[in-house]
KOLFI-783920 format. One record per residue (C-alpha): residue in one letter; x, y, z. Coordinates in steps of 0.02 Angstrom, whole numbers, padded with zeros to 5 digits, always signed. Example, Ala and Ser with C-alpha at 12.3 -4.5 7.8 and 13.67 -1.06 7.14 Angstrom:
A+00615-00225+00390
S+00684-00053+00357
# end
This chain:
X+00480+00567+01603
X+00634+00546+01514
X+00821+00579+01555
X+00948+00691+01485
X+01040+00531+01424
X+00865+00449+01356
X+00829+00595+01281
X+00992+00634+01198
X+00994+00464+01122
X+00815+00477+01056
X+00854+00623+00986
X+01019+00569+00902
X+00944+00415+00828
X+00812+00548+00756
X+00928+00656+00672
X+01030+00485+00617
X+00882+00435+00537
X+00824+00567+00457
X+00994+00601+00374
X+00992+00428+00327
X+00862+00423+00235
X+00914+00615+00171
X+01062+00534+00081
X+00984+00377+00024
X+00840+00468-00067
X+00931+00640-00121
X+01096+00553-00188
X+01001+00454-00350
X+00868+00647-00360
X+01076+00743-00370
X+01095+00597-00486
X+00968+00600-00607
X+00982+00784-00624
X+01170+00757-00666
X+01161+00649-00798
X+01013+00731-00879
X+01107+00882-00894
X+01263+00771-00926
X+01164+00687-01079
X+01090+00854-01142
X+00938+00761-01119
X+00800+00839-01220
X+00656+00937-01142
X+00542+00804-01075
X+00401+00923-01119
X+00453+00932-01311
X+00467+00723-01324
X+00309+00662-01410
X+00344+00485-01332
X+00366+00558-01154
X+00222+00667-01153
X+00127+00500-01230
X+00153+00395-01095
X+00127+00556-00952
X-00058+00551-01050
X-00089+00398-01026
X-00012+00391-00859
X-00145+00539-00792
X-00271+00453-00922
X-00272+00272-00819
X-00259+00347-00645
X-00414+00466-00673
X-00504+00337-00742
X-00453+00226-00592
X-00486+00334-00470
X-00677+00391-00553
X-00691+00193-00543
X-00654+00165-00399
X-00719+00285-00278
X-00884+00292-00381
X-00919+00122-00372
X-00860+00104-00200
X-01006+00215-00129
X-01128+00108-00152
X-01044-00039-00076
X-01011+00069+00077
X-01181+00138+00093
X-01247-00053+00072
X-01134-00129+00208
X-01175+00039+00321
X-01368-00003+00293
X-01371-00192+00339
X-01273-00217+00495
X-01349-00379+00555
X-01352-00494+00439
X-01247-00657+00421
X-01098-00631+00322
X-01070-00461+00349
X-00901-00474+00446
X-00840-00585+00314
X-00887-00474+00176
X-00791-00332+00265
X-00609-00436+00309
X-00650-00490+00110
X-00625-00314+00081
X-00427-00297+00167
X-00376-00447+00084
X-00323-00344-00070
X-00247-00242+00026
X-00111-00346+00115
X-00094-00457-00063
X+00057-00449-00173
X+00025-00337-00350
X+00072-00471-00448
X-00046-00611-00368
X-00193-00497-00390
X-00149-00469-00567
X-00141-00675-00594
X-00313-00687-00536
X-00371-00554-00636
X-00298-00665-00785
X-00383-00818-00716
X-00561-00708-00727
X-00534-00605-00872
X-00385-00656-00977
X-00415-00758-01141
X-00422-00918-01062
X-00530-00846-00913
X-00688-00904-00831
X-00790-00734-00911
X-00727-00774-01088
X-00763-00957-01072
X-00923-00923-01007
X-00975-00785-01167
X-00899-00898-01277
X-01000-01053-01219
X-01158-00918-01272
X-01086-00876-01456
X-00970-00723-01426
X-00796-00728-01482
X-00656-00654-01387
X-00769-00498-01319
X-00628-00444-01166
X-00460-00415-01192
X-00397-00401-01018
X-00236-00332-01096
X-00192-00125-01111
X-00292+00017-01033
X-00467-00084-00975
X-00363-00211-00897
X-00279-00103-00797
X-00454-00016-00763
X-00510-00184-00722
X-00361-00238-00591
X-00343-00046-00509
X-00525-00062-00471
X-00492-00236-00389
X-00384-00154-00281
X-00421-00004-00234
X-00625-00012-00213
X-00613-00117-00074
X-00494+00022-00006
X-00609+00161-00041
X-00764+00052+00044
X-00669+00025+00206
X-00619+00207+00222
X-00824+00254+00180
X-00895+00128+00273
X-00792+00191+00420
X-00827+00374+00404
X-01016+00299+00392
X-01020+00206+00553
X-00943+00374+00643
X-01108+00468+00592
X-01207+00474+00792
X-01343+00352+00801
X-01468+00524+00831
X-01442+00551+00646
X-01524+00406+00583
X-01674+00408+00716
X-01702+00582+00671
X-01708+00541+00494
X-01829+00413+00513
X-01943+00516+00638
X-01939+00630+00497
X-02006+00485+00357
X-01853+00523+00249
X-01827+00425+00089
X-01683+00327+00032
X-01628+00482-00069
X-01660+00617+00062
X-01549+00511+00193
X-01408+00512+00068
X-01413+00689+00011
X-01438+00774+00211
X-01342+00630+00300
X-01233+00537+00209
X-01165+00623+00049
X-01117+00767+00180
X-00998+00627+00267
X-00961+00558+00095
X-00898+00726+00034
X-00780+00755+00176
X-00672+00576+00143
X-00670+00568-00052
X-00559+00708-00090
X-00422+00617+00024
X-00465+00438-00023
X-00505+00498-00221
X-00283+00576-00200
X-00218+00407-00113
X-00298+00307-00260
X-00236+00428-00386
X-00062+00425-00310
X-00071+00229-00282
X-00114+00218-00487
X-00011+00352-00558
X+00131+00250-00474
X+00055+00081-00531
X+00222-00017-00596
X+00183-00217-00595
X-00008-00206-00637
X+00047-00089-00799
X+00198-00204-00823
X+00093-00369-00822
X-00059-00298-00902
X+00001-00153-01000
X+00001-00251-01199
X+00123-00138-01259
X+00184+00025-01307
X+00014+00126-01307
X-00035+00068-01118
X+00138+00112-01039
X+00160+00215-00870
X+00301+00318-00833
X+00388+00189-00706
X+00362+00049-00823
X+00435+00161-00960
X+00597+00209-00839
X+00612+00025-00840
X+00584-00006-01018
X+00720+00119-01047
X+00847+00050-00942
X+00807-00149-00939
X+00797-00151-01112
X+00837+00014-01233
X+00960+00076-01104
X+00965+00244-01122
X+00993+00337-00981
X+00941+00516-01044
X+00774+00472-01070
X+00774+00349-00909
X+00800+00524-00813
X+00686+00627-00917
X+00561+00501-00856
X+00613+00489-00699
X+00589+00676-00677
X+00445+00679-00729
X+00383+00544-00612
X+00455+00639-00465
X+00340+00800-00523
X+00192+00714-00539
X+00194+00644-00376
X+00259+00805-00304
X+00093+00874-00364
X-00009+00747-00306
X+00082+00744-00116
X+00045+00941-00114
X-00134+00925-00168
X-00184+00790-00046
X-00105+00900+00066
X-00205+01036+00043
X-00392+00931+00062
X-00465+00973+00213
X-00469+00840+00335
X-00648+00760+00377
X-00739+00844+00498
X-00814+00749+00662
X-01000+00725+00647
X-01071+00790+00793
X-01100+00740+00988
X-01181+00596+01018
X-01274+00472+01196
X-01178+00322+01123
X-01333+00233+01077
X-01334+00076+00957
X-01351+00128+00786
X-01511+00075+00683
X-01537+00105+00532
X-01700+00095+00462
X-01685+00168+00310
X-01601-00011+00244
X-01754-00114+00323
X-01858-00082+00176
X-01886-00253+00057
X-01856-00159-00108
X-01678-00074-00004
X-01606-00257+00058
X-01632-00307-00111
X-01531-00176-00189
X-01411-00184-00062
X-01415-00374-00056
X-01363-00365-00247
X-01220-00242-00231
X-01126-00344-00118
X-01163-00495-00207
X-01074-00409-00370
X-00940-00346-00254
X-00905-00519-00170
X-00902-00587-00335
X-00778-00440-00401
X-00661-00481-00261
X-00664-00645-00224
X-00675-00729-00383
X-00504-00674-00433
X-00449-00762-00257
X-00522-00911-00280
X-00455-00933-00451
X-00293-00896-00371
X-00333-01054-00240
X-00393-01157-00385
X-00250-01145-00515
X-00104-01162-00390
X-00174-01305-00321
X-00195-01380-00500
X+00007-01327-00508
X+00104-01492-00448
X+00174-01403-00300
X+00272-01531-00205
X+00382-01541-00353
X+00379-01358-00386
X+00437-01332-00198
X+00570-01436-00212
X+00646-01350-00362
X+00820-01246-00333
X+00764-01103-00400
X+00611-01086-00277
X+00710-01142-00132
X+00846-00983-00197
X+00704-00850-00238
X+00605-00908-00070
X+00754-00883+00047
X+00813-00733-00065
X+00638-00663-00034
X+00637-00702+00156
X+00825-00634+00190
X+00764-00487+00096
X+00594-00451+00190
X+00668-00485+00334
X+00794-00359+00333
X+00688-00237+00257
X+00561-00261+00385
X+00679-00225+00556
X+00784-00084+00467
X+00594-00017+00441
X+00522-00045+00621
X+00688+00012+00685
X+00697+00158+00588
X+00531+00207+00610
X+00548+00186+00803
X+00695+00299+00796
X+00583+00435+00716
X+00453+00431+00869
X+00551+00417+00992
X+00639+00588+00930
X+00463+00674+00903
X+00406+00605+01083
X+00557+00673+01148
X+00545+00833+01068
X+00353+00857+01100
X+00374+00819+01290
X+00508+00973+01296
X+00415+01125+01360
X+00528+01247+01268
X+00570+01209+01093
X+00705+01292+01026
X+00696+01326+00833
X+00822+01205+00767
X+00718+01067+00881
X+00544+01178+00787
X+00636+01120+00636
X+00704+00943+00675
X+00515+00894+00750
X+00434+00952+00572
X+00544+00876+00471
X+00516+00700+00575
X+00332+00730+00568
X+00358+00748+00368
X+00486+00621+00355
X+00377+00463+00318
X+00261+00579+00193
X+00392+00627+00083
X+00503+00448+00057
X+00320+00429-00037
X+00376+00561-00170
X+00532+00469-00246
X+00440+00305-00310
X+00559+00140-00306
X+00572+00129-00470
X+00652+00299-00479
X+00747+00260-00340
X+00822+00103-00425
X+00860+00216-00586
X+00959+00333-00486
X+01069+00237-00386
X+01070+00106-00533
X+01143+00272-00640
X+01250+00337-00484
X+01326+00165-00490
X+01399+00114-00639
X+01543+00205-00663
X+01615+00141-00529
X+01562-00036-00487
X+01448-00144-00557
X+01262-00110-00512
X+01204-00275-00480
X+01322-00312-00342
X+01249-00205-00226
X+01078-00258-00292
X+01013-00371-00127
X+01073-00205-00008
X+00989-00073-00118
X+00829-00198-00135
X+00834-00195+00064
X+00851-00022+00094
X+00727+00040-00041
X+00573-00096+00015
X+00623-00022+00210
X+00603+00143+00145
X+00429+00088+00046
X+00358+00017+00198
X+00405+00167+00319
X+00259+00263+00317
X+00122+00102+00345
X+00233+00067+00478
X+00260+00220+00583
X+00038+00205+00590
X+00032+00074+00645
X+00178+00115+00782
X+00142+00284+00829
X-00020+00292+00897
X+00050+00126+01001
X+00196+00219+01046
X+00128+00356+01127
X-00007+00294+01223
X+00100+00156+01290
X+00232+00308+01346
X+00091+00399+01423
X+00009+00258+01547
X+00214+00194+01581
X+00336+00383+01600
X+00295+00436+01759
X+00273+00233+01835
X+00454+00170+01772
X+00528+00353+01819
X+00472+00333+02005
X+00560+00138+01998
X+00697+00198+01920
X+00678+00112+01769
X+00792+00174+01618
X+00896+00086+01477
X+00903-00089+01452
X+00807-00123+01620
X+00648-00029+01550
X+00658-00078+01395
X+00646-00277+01458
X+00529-00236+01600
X+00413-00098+01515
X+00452-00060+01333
X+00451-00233+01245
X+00296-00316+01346
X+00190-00153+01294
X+00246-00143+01114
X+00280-00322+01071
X+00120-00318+00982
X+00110-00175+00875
X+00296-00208+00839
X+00278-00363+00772
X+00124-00324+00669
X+00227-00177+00608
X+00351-00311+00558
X+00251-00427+00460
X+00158-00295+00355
X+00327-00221+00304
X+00379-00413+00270
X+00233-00427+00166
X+00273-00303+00066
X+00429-00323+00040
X+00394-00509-00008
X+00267-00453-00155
X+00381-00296-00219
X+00424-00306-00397
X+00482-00147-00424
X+00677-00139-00376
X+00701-00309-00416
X+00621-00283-00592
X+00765-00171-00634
X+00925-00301-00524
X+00865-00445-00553
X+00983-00596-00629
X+01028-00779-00628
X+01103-00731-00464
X+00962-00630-00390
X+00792-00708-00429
X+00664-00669-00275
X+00477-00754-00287
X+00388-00615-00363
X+00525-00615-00507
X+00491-00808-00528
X+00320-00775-00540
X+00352-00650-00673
X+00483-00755-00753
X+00373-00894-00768
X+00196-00776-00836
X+00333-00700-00971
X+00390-00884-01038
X+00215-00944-01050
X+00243-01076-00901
X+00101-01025-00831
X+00055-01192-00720
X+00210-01125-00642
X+00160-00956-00623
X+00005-01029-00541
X+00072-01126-00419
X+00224-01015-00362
X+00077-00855-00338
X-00002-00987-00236
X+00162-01005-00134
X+00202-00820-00109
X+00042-00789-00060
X+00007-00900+00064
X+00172-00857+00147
X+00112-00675+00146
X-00049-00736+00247
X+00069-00827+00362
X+00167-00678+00400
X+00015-00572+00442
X-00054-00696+00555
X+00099-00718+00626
X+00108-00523+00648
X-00071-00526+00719
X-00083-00671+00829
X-00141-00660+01004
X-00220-00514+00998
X-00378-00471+01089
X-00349-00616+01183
X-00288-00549+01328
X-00376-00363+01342
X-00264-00257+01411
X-00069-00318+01397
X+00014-00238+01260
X-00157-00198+01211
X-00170-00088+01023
X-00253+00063+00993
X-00257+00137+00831
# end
């Protein structure tokens, strides 16, 4: 149980936080609409060359998403068929590495498979064929959403999958049911529960694609909207079509936010005795061999772009390239950066549920608290609708006439990668949160404990963990963002993945190599560093997700 004091100051950090972030994100939206109406910007809807690249934003992110998700159900039903074989747990942490790896590394080893110089193109041309993949323009950035995002859509299947009761599968099997019959009665029905929600995060993560696009894009006719708000200030500055961009950015993720919104959430599949799940459907020879094939091609899909990752940066001469001034600037650039980014994110985000925990344990909520407690519950949703690009734009516009931009660029680089990472964040924190407040209220209450003395004693022992995996992950992104810094960076601002990009754009690319080597091994480090320890000592500061 809390105090009046404890919960007063939850509840002010809450409302501190919230009005924060209120004025960070609204202030460059009051912006944009300013100086579009200041401009006499044109109707975005009457601009051939805006409504171009919104086509061919909604063109690549359909595509992307068809892509992904269709290809990912066969992976998924594969790994959900074989569960005992060796390999398998490899082939599914294979599957997160994408996840947790900076845009612009990915998009390297893309080059290194299926650029013009890349193992697939040396390996047609050794059999006759000349040039046949262009990695550049709308099938390259097919090619790299797909690298990212199917492993994202075969986690979230593969884990709806194992949820289906082990009675399912027996009873399928007592009834002789085919490979086809299992999927259309047992699995599609689980299948067609998750893709509407997974099939809107994949359309929202590519409709807001920026560095992918901006490595990959080849020119005018494969341009995104964010990559065109840069385009428009970075290089044609003009500022009335900048916003006419931007707003239309802002819509089309409003429309995507209230669509995912409205999918239904996956239903639970039924009661079950807890028994091990075996599924016999996959122990047919002519099945594993399917199956064994599928993840073959998907291992290959994946990793392969890794590898080449691995391979060309250590080709790079890296003890000299470390040892350069302009890493040693962009690497502690990156890590003051990430760093801050990452505790004004965890801190921000604990702020946020401690107010809802303090609200929820009230018995009577009275309607401004209704209010408050809805708008924290919505808070880390809706930072998601202003993209940091459009951020960037407005406060880049809101700027100018009265300082110059680029010396507030490191703060507003901070505070928009904090804002980025909030919602990844608060899940991992919040489930920790609460059921580390639930086994520890009414035990420190009946000691006494409160303040400082609970938080050394209680608090910080139980949520050391989650807190500093929290920490890493927002550090890892922060460390692979391109986005902000695209639009602020200088001589005097350079961060690693802006070297990276440097170095791709000036055709250094042994350079590029080597320094995507570099970020991304200290991306790795951070997220062991965020996960070490854990599980090896069941039951202190243990996480539960």
């Amino acid at each position: 149980m809390q105090t009046m004091a404890e919960r007063r100051r939850a509840l002010a950090g809450g409302a501190t936080s919230l009005a924060g972030m209120a004025i960070f994100v609204g202030l460059p939206i009051i912006t944009l609409l300013a100086v579009g109406i200041k401009t006499g910007s044109s109707n975005p809807l009457y601009d051939t060359y805006i409504l171009g690249v919104l086509r061919f934003t909604l063109l690549q992110a359909t595509l992307s998403t068809v892509l992904s998700v269709g290809l990912a159900i066969p992976v998924a039903r594969a790994l959900a068929r074989q569960q005992h074989f060796a390999g398998r747990i490899w082939i599914i942490r294979l599957m997160a590495v994408p996840m947790g790896l900076p845009v612009l590394i990915g998009a390297i080893g893309m080059l290194g498979i299926w650029g013009r110089h890349g193992l697939l193109n040396q390996a047609l041309l050794a059999i006759g064929l000349s040039q046949p993949i262009s990695i550049y323009g709308l099938t390259g950035i097919l090619i790299a959403h797909v690298f990212f995002n199917l492993p994202l859509a075969c986690r979230l299947m593969l884990a709806g999958l194992e949820r289906v009761p082990a009675e399912y599968w027996l009873l399928s099997a007592g009834l002789g049911m085919r490979p086809g019959s299992v999927f259309r009665f047992v699995e599609w029905p689980v299948l067609r529960g998750l893709i509407p929600g997974i099939a809107g995060l994949i359309f929202m993560l590519c409709a807001t694609s920026f560095t992918l696009v901006l490595t990959l894009g080849g020119g005018p006719a494969a341009t995104t909207l964010e990559v065109a708000i840069y385009q428009a200030l970075r290089f044609d500055f003009d500022p009335g079509r900048a916003v006419a961009l931007s707003l239309m950015q802002i819509a089309v993720t409003a429309i995507v936010l209230g669509a995912m919104a409205r999918f239904p959430t996956a239903d639970d599949h039924g009661l079950t005795a807890g028994r091990r799940t075996r599924r016999i459907d996959g122990e047919q020879a002519a099945t594993r061999l399917i199956d064994a094939a599928l993840l073959l091609l998907a291992v290959l899909f994946v990793g392969l772009p890794l590898a080449t990752v691995a391979v060309t940066g250590l080709k790079a001469d890296l003890v000299k390239l470390i040892g350069q001034a302009v890493f040693i600037q962009a690497a502690i650039t990156s890590l003051a950066i990430a760093l801050s980014a990452g505790a004004l994110s965890v801190l921000t985000s604990l702020a946020i549920i401690r107010a809802r925990h303090a609200i929820t344990a009230r018995r009577s909520k009275p309607t401004t608290l209704s209010i408050v407690a809805t708008a924290l519950r919505t808070s880390s949703s809706l930072v998601l609708l202003v993209p940091p690009i459009v951020l960037a734009t407005g406060w880049f516009l809101a700027l100018r006439p009265i300082v110059d931009p680029t010396h507030f660029a490191a703060l507003l680089i901070v505070l928009i990668n904090a804002l980025m990472a909030l919602p990844f964040v608060i899940r991992v924190l919040d489930p920790a949160y609460f059921i580390h407040h639930q086994r520890t209220d009414r035990l420190a209450t009946s000691l006494g404990l409160a303040g400082l003395a609970r938080y050394r004693l209680v608090d910080w022992p139980g949520l050391r963990r989650p807190v500093l995996m929290a920490m890493s992950f927002a550090m890892a992104l922060s460390l692979g963002d391109l986005g902000a810094v695209a639009l602020f960076g200088s001589d005097s601002l350079v961060t690693l993945p802006w070297l990276v990009y440097s170095r791709l754009g000036s055709y250094r690319t042994n350079d590029a190599d080597g320094f995507a080597l570099l970020l991304g091994l200290l991306c790795f480090l951070l997220t062991i560093a965020g996960t070490a320890g854990q599980g090896h000592k069941p039951g202190e500061g243990k996480m539960h997700g």
